[in-house]
RODRENLUM-96405 format. One record per atom (N, C-alpha, C): residue number from 0; residue in one letter; x negated, y, z negated. Coordinates in steps of 0.2 Angstrom, whole numbers, plus 5000, padded with zeros to 4 digits. Layout:
<recs>
REC seq type    X    Y    Z
REC NUM    A    X    Y    Z
...
</recs>
This chain:
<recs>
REC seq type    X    Y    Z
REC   0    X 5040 4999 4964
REC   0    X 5041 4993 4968
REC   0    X 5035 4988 4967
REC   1    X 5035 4981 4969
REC   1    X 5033 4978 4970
REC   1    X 5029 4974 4976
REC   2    X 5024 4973 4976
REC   2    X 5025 4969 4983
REC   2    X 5017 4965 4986
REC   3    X 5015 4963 4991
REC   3    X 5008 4961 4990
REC   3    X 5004 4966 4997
REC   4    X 4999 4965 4996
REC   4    X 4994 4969 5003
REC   4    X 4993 4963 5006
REC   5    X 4996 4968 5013
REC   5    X 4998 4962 5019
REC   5    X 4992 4965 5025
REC   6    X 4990 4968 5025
REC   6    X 4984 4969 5028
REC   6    X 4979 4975 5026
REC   7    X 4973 4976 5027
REC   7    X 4968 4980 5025
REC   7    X 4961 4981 5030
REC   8    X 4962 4989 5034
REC   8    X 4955 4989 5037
REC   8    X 4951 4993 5034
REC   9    X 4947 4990 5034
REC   9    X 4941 4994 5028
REC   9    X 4938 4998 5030
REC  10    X 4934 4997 5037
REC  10    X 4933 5004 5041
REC  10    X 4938 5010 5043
REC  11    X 4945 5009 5043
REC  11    X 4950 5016 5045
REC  11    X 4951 5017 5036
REC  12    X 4951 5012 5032
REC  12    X 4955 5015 5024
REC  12    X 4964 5013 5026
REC  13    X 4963 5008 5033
REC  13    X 4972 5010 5033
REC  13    X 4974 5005 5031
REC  14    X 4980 5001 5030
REC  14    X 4983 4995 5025
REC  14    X 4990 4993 5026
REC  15    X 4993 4989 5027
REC  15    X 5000 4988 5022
REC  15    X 5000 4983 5019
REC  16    X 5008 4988 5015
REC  16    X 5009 4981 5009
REC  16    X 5017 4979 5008
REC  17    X 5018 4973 5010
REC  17    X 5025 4969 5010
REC  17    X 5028 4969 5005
REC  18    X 5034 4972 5004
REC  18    X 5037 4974 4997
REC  18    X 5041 4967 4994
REC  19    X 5044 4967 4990
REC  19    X 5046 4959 4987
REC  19    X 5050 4959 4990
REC  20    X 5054 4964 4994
REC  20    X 5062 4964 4997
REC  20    X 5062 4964 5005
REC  21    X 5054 4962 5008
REC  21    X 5054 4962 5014
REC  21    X 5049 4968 5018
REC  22    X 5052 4975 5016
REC  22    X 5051 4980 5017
REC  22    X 5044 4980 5019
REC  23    X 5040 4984 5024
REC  23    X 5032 4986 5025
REC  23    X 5033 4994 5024
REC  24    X 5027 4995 5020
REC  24    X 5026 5001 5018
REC  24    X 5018 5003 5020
REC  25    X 5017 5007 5027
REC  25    X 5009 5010 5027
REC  25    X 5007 5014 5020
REC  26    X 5000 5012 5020
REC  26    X 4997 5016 5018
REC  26    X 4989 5018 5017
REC  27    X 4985 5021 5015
REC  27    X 4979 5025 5016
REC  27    X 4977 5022 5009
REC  28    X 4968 5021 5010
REC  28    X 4964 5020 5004
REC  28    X 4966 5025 4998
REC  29    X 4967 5031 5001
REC  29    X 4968 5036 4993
REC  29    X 4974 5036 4991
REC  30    X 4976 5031 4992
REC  30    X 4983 5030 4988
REC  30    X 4983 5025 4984
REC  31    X 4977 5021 4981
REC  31    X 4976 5016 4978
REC  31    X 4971 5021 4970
REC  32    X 4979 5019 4966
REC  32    X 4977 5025 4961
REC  32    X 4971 5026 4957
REC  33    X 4968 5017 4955
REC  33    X 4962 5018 4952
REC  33    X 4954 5021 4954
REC  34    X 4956 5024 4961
REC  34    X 4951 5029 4964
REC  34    X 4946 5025 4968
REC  35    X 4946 5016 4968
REC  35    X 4942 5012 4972
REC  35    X 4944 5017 4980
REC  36    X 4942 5014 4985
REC  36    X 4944 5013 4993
REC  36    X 4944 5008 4996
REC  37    X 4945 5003 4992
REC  37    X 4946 4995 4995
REC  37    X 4951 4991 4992
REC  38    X 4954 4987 4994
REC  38    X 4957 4982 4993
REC  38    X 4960 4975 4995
REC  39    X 4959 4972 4993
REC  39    X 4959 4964 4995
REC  39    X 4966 4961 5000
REC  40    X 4966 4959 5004
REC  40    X 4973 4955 5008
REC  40    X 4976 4951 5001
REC  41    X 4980 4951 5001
REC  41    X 4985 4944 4996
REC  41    X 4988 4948 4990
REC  42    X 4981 4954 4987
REC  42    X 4982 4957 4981
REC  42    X 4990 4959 4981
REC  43    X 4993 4956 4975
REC  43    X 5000 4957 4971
REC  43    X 4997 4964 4970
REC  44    X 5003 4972 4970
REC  44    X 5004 4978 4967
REC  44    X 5007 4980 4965
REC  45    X 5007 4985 4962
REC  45    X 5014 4991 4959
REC  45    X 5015 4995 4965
REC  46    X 5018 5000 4967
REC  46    X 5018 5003 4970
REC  46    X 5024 5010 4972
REC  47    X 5023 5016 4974
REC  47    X 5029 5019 4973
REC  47    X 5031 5020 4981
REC  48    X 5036 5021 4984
REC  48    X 5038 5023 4991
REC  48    X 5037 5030 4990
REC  49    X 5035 5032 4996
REC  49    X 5035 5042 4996
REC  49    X 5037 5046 5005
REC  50    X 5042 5048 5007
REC  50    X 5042 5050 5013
REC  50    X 5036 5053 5017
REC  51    X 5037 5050 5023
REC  51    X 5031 5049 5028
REC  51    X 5030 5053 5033
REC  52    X 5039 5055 5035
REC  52    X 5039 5058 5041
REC  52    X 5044 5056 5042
REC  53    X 5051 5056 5048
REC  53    X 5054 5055 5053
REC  53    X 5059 5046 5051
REC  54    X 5062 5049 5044
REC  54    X 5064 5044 5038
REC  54    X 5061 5037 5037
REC  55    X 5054 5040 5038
REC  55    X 5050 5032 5037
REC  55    X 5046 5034 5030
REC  56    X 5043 5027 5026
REC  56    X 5041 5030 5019
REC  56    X 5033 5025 5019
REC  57    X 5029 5026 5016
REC  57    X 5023 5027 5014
REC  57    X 5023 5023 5008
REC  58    X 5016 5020 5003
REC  58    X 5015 5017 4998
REC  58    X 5009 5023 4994
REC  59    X 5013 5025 4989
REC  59    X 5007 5028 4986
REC  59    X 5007 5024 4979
REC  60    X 5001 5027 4974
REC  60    X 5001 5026 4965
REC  60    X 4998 5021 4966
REC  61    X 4996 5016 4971
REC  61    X 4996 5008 4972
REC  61    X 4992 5007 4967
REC  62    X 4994 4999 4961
REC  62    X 4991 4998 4956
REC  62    X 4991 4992 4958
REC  63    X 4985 4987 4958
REC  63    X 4984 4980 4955
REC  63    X 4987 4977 4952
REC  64    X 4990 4973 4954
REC  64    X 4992 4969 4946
REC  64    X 4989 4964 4944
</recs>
């Protein structure tokens, strides 16, 4: 999927990212695949959904584009 980072707290690692279809996916710093643990607001991603719990779904793989 696609989509951008809609928000990023640098001190928790915690983030979402607004998929191109609307959708909001949480996510964690270690799910930004190239091993950084930061990430800029606005930044355009790759990303894959992965279940979270309680049929709600999470972003992992997250790739910069």
């Amino acid at each position: 999927m696609t989509g951008t980072v809609a928000s990023f707290d640098d001190d928790a690692g915690l983030g979402t990212i607004m998929a191109d279809d609307g959708t909001t996916f949480a996510f964690h710093c270690t799910a930004i695949a190239d091993g950084t643990r930061t990430i800029a607001v606005n930044t355009a991603v790759d990303f894959q959904p992965r279940p979270a719990g309680h049929g709600t779904y999470e972003a992992s793989e997250i790739t910069p584009r």
